[in-house]
VOPATOR-330259 format. One record per residue: residue in three letters; x, y, z of N, C-alpha, C, CB in turn. Coordinates in steps of 0.2 Angstrom, whole numbers, plus 5000, padded with zeros to 4 digits. Each point is the difference from the previous one (the first is absolute). Glycine has a CB too. Example, Ala and Ser with C-alpha at 12.3 -4.5 7.8 and 13.67 -1.06 7.14 Angstrom:
<sites>
ala506649725039499650065000500450065000499149945006;ser500750114990500450065001499650055003500649974990;
</sites>
This chain:
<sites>
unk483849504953500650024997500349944996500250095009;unk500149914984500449954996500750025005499349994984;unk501049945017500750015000500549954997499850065010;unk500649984989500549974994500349945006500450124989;unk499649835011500549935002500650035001499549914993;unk500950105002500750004998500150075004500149934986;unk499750135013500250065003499849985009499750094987;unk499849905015499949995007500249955004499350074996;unk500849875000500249935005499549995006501250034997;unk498949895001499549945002499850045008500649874992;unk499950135012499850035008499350064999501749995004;unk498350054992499550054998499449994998500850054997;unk499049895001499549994993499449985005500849964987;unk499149995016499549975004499850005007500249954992;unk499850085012500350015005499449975006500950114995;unk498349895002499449975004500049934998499450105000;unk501149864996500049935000500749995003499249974991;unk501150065013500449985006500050025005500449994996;unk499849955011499950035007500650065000499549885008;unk500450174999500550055002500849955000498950075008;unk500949884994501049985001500249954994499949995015;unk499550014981500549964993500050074996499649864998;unk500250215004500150054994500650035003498750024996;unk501549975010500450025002500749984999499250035005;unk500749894995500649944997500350034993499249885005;unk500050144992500250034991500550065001498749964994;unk500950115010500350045001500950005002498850025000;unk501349945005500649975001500649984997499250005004;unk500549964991500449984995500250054994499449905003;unk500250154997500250064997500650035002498950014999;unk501549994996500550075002499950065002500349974994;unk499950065010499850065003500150074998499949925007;unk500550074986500450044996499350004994501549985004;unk498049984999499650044994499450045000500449914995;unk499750145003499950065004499450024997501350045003;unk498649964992499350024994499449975006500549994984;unk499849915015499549985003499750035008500349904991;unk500350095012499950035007499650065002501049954999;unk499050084995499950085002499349994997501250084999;unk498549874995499449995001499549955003500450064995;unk500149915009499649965008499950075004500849865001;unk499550194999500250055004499250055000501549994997;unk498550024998499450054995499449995000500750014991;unk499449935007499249974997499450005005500749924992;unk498550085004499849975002499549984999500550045004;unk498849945000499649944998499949984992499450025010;unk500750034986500149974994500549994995499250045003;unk501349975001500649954998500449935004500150124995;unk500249835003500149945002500250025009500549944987;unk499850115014500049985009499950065002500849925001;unk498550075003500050075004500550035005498949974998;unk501050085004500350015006499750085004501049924994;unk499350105011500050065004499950064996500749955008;unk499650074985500050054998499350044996501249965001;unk498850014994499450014994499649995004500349994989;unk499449955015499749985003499750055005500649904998;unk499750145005499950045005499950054997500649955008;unk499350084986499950074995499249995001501150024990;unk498550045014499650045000499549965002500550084994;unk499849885013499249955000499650055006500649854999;unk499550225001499750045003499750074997500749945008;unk499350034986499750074995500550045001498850005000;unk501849995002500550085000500450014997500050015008;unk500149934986500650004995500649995004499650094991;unk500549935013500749985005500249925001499650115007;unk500749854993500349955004499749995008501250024993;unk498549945008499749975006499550065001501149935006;unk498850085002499650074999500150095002499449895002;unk501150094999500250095002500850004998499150035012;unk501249924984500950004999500150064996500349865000;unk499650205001500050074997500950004996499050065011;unk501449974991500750014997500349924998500350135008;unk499749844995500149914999499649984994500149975012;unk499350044986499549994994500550044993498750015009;unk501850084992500350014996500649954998499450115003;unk500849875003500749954997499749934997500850055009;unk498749944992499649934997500350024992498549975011;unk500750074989500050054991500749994998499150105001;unk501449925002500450024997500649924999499650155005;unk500449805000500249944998499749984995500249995009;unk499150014991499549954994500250044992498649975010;unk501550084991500250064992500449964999499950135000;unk500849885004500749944998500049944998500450045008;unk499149934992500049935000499650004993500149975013;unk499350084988499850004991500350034997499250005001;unk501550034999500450004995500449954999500050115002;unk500249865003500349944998499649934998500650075007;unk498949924995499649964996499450034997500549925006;unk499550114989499350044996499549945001500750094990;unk499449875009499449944997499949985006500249954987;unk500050075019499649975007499650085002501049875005;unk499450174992499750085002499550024997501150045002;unk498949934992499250014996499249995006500949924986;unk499350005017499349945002500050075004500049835000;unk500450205004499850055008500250094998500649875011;unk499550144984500050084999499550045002500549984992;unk498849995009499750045002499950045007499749944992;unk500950045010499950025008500350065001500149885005;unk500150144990500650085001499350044998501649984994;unk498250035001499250034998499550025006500049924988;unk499950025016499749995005500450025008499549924991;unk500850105010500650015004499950074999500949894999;unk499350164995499950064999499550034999500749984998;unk498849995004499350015000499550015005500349964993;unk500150005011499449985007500649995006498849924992;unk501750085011500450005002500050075005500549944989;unk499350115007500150065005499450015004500950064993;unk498549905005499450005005500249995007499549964992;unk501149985009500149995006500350055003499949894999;unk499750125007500450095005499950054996501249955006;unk498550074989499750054995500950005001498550085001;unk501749914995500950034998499850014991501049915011;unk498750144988499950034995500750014994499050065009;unk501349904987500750024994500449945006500150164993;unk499749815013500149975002500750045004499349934991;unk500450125011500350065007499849965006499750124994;unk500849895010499650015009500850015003498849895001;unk501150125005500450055006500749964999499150025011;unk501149934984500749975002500350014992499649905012;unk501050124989500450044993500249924996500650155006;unk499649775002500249974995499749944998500950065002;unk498349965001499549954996500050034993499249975010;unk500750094988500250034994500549994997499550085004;unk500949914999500649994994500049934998500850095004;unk498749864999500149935000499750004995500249965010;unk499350064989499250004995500250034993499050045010;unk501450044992500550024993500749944996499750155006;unk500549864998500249944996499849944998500650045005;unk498949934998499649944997499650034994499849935012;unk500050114986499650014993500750004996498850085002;unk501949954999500450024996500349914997500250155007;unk499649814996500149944999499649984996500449995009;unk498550024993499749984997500050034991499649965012;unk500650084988500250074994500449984995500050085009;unk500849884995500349964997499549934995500950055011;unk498849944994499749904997499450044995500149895014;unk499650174987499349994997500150064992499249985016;unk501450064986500150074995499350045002500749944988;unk499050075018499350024999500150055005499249894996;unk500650175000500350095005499750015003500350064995;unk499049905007499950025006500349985008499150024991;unk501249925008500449995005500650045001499449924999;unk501050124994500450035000499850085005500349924989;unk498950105010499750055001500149985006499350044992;unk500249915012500050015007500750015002499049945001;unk501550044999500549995002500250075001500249884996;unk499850154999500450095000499350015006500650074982;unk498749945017499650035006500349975006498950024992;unk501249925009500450005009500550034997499749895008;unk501050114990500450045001499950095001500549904995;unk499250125003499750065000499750025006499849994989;unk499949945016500050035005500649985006498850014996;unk501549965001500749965006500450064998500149865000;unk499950184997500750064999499650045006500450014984;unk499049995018499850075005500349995006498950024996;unk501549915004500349965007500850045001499349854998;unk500750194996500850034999500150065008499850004983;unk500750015018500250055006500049985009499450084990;unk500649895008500249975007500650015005499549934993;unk500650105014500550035002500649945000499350095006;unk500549854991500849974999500349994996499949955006;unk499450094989500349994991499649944998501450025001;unk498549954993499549954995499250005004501149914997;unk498750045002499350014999499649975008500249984985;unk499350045015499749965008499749955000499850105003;unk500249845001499649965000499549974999500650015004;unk499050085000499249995001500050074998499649915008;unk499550124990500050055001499750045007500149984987;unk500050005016500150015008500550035001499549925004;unk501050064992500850035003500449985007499550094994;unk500349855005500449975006500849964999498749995005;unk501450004989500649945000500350004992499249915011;unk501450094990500249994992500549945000499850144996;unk499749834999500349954997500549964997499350045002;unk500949914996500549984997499749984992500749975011;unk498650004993499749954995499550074995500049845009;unk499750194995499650064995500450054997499049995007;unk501650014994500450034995500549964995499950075008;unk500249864996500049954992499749994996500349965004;unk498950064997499649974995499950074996499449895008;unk500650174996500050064994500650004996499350085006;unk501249904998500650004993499749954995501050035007;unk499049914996499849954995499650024994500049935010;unk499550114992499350024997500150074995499349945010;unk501250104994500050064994500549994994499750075010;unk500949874992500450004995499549944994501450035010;unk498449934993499249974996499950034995499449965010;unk500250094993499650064996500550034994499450045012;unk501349974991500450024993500149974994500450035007;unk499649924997500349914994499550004995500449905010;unk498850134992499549974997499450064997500449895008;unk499750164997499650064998500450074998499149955008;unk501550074992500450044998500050065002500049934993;unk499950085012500050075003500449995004498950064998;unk501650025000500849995005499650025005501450024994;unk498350005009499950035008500149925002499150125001;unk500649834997500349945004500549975001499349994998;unk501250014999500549985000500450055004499749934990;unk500250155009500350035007499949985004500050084998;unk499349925005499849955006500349955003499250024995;unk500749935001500549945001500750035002499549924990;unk500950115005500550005003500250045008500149994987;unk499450065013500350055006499649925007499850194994;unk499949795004499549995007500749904999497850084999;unk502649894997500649954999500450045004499949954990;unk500350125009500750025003499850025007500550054990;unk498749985012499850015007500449915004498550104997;unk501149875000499949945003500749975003499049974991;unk501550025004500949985004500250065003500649924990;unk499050165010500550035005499650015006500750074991;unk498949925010499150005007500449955005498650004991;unk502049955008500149975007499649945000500150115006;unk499349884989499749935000500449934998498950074997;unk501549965000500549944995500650005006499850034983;unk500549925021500550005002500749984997499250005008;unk501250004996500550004997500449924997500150115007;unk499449844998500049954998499549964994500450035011;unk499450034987499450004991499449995002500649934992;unk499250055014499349975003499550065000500549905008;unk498950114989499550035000499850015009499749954987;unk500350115016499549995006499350024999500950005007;unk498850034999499049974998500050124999499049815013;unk501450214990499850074996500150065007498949944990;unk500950105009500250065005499350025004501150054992;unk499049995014499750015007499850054998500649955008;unk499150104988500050065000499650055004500349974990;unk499549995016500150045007500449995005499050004998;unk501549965000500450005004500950024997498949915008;unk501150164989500350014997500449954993499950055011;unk499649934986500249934996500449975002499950034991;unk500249955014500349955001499849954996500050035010;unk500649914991499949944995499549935005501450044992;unk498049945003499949945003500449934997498950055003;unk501549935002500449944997499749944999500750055004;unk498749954996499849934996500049984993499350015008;unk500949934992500149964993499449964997501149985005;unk498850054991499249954994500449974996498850094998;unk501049864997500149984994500050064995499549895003;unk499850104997499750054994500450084999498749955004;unk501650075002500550065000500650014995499749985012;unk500449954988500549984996500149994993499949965009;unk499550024989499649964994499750074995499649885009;unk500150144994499650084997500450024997499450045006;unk501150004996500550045000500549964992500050055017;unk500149894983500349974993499550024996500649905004;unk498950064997499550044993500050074997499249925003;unk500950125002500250074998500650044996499549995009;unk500949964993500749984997499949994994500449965008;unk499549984990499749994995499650034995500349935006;unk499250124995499750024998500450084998499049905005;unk501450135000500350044998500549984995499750055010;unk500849904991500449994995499750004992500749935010;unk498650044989499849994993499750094999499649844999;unk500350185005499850074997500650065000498949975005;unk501750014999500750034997500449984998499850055005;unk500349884994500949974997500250025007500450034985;unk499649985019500550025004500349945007499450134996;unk501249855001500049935006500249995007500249964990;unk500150125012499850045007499549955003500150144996;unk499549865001499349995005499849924997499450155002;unk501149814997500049925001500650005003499549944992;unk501050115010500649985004499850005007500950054993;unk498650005008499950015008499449945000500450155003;unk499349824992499249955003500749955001498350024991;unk502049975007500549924998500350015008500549994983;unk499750075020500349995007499349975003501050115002;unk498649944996499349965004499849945002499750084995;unk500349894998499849934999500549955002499350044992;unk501449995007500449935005500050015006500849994993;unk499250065009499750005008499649975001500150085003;unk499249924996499249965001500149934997499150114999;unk501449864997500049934998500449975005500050024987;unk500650015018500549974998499749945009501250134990;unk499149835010499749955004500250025006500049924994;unk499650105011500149995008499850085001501149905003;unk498850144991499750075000499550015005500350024988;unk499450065013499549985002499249984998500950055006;unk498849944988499949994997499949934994500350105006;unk500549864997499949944997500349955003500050044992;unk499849885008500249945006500849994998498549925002;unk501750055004500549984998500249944994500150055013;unk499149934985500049954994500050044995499349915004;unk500750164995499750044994499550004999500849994995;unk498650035007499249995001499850095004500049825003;unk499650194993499750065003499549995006500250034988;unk500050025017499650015005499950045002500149945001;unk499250095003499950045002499949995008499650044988;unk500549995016500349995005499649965006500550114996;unk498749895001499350005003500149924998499250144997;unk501149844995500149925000500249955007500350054988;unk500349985012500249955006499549995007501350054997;unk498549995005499449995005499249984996500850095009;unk499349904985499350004996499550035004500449884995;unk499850195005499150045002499950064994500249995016;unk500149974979499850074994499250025000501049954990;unk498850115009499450014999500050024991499850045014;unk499749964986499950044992500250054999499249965000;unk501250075004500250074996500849964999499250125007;unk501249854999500749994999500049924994500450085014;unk499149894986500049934994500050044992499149915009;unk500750174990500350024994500850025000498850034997;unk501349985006500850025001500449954993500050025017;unk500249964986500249944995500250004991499249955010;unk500050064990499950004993500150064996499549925003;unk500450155000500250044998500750024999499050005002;unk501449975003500850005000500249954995500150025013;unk499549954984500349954995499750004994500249935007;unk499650094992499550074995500850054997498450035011;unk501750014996500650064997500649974999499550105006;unk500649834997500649974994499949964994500549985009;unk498949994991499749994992500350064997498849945002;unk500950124998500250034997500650054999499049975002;unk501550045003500749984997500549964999499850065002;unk499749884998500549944997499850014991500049895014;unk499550154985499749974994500450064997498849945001;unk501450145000500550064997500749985001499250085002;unk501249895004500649975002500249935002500050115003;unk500049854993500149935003500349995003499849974993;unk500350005014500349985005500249915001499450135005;unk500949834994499949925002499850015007500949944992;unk499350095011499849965007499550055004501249935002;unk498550134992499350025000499649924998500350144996;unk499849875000499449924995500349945005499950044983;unk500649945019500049955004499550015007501449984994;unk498650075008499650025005499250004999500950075003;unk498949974992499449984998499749934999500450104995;unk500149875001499749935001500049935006500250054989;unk500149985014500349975006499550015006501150024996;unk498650045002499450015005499249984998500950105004;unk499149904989499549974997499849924999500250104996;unk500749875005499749945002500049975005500150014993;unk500250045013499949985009499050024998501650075010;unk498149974987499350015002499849914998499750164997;unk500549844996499549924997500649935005499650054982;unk500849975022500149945002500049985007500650004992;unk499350085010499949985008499450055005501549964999;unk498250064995499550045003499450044997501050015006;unk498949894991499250004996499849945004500250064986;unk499049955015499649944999499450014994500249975012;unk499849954986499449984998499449995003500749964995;unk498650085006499649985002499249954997500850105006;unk498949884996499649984995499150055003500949844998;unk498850204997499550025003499350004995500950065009;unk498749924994499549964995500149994993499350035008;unk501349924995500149944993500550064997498549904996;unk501850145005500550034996500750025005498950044991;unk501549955004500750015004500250094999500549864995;unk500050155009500050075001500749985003498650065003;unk501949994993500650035004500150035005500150004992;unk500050025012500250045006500550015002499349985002;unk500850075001500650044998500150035009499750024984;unk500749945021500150055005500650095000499849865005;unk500350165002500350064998500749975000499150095005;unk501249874999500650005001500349954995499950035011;unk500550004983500449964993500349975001500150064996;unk500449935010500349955004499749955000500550085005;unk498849935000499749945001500350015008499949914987;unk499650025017499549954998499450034996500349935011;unk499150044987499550044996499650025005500149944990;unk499550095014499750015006499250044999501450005006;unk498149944994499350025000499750075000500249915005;unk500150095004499750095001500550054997499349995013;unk501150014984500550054997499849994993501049995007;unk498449984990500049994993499050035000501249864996;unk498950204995499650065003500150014993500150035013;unk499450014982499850034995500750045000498649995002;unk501850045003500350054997500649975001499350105000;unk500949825002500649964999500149964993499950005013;unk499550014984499849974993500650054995498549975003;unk501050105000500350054993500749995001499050115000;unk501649905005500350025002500649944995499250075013;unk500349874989500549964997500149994992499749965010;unk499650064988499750014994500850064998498150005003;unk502150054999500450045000500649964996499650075011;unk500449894995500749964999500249974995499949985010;unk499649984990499949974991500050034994499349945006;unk500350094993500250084997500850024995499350045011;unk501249964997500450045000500549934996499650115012;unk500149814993500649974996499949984990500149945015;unk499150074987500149964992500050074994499049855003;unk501150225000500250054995500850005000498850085003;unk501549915001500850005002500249934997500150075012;unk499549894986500249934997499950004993499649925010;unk500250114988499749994991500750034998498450034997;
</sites>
């Protein structure tokens, strides 16, 4: 790969003629508000200046996926890396080929055929990630796949608490697999134009604030019992939070209607505001699993998709202390919860789960990469 000097800076360019702790001295010296580069310390890999956890880890198991089975996590990857190749086309050019390849061979693993299987919001993670790569590439057929999972996430409709089901087992309805069909059918409007989506969106938005999941305090909980009279489960995610803005957002560009930023803006000052539950008393995003650092791979994406759905209405309704938050947490990742490693003769970013920090070894993980990858994203699109 040529890299330009002046765009990527000295810390970037050589990284196998320096040990781990003078590349890190360099990194260091960096500002940590610079978010392009960061995000492709974040990205990259062996054939760009710093490898790391992410590209690195794309399909060293013939499955197109991230690592070897990171199934719905592999769609929030895609769908981070699109972002970023819109934001930087000429580093999205060297690695485009991974979306081609991704929709190709992808649903081999587990035969998940359009990229179907028993869970409504692995699906909605996967349909929104083409509607992303759709965005970067103009190319329909990621627009296509996207309508064929929605086409089968609408069958998740009827549920005795109202919106959609978690699984198709019919055990549990969600917060997050109905965030992401909203997300995805008002998507669909913005970009493929058939009102049945955008009806969609709207009935399954209005289910969502009157279902009891949104409390009165704004906070997202995790969804309803529907064997046990829907009852509510009161657990708090990130991601619960986060989904539900990008929906917002995505509804507001498909109706003018600023209804539906008044109610994401209660949302989002709730999940920003410091000592929430949700965020440290420093203003730093956490998921609950942080403080006792036992995130697994499922709760290490949380994070990033909650900072995903304020990217995206900080980018339709500018908020200052939205974008003060954004960047405040993207530069807790580059200042207190990266290492530099050195591995045969090449430097590598890494990236733990907790933003806050300390940086911590066994909490740093292919899908604490993407997550951060997110973050970065969010700050240097909310900065231009």
């Amino acid at each position: 790969m040529c890299v330009n000097k002046k765009h990527f800076g000295v810390a970037l360019l050589a990284p196998s003629l320096v040990t781990a702790s003078s590349m890190k001295s360099l990194l260091s010296k960096r500002d940590a508000s610079t978010y392009e580069q960061n995000a492709i310390c974040t990205a990259a890999d062996h054939i760009s200046p710093v490898r790391d956890q992410l590209l690195r880890s794309y399909s060293v198991n013939d499955t197109a996926l991230f690592g070897k089975d990171l199934w719905w996590q592999s769609g929030n990857f895609i769908s981070a890396l699109a972002t970023f190749y819109q934001l930087d086309p000429d580093y999205g050019s060297i690695h485009n080929d991974i979306f081609a390849k991704t929709l190709s061979e992808a649903p081999g693993y587990g035969n998940y055929v359009n990229f179907l299987n028993g869970w409504y919001d692995d699906e909605g993670w996967w349909g929104n990630a083409f509607l992303d790569v759709y965005d970067y590439t103009q190319d329909r057929a990621y627009l296509n796949q996207a309508i064929t999972i929605y086409s089968d996430i609408v069958g998740g409709l009827g549920t005795p608490c109202g919106g959609i089901w978690w699984d198709k087992a019919k055990t549990y309805v969600s917060a997050i697999s109905n965030g992401l069909y909203t997300e995805l059918a008002a998507g669909l409007a913005n970009r493929a134009g058939d009102s049945s989506y955008l009806e969609n969106a709207e009935e399954n938005w209005n289910w969502f604030f009157s279902s009891g999941i949104v409390g009165s305090d704004h906070i997202v909980r995790d969804g309803l019992q529907s064997s046990n009279g829907c009852s509510l489960n009161g657990n708090v995610f990130t991601y619960n939070q986060g989904v539900i803005l990008g929906a917002a957002a995505e509804l507001y560009k498909a109706t003018g209607n600023r209804t539906y930023l008044t109610t994401a803006a209660a949302l989002a000052d709730a999940s920003t505001a410091s000592g929430s539950a949700v965020t440290s008393s420093s203003g730093i995003l956490t998921e609950g699993c942080d403080k006792s650092s036992n995130c697994d791979t499922t709760a290490q994406m949380f994070k990033g998709a909650y900072i995903r759905g304020l990217r995206k209405l900080q980018l339709v309704d500018p908020e200052t202390d939205w974008l003060n938050y954004i960047t405040a947490n993207a530069q807790s990742i580059w200042n207190n919860d990266l290492n530099v490693e050195n591995v045969n003769g090449q430097s590598e970013c890494i990236v733990g789960s907790a933003w806050a920090g300390p940086f911590n070894s066994d909490q740093a993980t292919v899908v604490t990469q993407g997550a951060a990858l997110d973050a970065l994203n969010a700050a240097l699109a909310t900065t231009r």
